[in-house]
C-alpha angles and dihedrals in degrees: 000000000000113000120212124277110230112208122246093233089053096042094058095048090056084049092057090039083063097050104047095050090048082053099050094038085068090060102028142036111265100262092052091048087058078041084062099039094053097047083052090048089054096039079048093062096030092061097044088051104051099026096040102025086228115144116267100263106215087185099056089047081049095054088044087058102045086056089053089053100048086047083061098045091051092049102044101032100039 
């Protein structure tokens, strides 16, 4: 059984996803701290799109999220 390759570029986008939401959780209640790392996600691909002409990405705001996610599962059900 072969398992998924994640790509690097998602999976570092999911890793900063984490981080930013176990930054903001220690300043914020957790649904702030998604709060945060959605409004990083968007300002992520907003940035590369205007700035770098490069396309919006909706799956790397979607890692990013997912980062955030696993962040929040960690923190409320460990």
């Amino acid at each position: 059984m072969n398992l998924p390759i994640l790509p690097e570029d998602k999976a570092n986008h999911a890793l900063y996803g984490l981080v930013i939401y176990a930054l903001s959780a220690s300043l914020f209640a957790p649904p702030f701290a998604m709060v945060a790392v959605f409004a990083c996600a968007m300002g992520k691909e907003l940035y590369d799109s205007v700035l770098k002409q490069k396309a919006f990405s909706n799956a790397d705001m979607i890692a990013t999220l997912c980062g955030g996610l696993v962040g929040m599962y960690i923190g409320l059900f460990t």
